[in-house]
N, C-alpha and C positions, 0 to 999 in steps of 0.2 A: 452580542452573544456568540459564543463558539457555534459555528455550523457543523462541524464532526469531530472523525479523531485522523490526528498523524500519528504515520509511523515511519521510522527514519532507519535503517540499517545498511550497512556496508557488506557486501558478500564477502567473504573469503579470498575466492575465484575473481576478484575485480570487478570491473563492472558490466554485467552478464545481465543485460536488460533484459535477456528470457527469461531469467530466475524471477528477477520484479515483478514483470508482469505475469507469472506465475503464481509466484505468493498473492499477489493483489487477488486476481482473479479466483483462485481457490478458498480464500478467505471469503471474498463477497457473497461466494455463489453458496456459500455453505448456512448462512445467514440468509437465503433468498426467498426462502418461504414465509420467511418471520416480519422479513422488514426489507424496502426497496433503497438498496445501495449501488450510491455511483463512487467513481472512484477514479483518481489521479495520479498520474503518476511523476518524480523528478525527477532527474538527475543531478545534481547540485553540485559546484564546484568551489570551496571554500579554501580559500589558503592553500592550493593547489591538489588537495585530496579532494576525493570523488568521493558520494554517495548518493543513496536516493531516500526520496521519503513520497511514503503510498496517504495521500489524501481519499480518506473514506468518508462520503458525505452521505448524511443520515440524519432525520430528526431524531430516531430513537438511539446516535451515539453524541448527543449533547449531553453538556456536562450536567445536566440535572438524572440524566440516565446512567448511572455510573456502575449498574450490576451490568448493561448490555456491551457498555465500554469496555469491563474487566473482558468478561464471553468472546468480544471480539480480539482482544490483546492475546488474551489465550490460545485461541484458535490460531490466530495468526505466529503467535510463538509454536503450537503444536506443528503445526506445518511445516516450522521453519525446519524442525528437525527431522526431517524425511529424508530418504536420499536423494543427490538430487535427479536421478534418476525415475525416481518418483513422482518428484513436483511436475518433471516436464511433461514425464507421460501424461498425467490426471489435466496438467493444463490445455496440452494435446486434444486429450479427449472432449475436453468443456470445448473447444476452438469448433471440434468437429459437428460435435452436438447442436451448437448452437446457444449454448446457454452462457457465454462469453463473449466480448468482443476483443481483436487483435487492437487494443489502441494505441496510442501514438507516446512517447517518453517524450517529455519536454525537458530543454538544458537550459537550466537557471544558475548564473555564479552569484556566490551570498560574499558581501563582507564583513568581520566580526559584526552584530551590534549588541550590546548588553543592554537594552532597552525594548526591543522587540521582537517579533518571532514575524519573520517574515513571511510565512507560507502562505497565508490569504494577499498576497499582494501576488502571488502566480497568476492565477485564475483571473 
């Protein structure tokens, strides 16, 4: 059984692990009164391109839950389009507040596989 949901995107700006754990954390915290979310984060290096992907682990974002998964997809997409002037500040402020933690980006290099999704072999 799936434990959460991934989300996988490429900044613009390259690879700007404040942005990540930015969006990560905004996302989570917006979601925090409803349901208790942990969350991970990658850097991933494929074929020589970079990206990351935010593991958000949740009972209520398995796939039997798929109105909370949409809610959280969304949110996470709403976010993405702020400036990013925005995302840092609000991340900022969650850092300050307490209602976030600074956590750690871990670097994983993937090779093609068309047979599996590697992300539960991170953790």
């Amino acid at each position: 059984m799936e434990r959460g949901l991934e989300i996988a995107f490429q900044p613009v700006n390259g690879d700007d692990a404040k942005l990540a754990k930015a969006l990560a954390a905004i996302t989570a915290n917006y979601f925090s009164d409803t349901m208790k979310v942990n969350y991970r984060i990658f850097l991933v290096e494929l074929d020589g391109q970079h990206f990351f992907r935010i593991l958000f682990e949740s009972k209520e974002l398995t796939k039997f839950h798929m109105e909370m998964r949409k809610k959280f997809m969304e949110q996470f997409d709403s976010v993405s389009k702020w400036s990013y002037e925005d995302v840092i500040s609000y991340y900022e402020e969650l850092l300050k507040d307490g209602r976030c933690k600074d956590i750690e980006i871990k670097r994983v290099k993937e090779e093609y596989d068309l047979w599996e999704d590697p992300i539960w072999k991170y953790i």
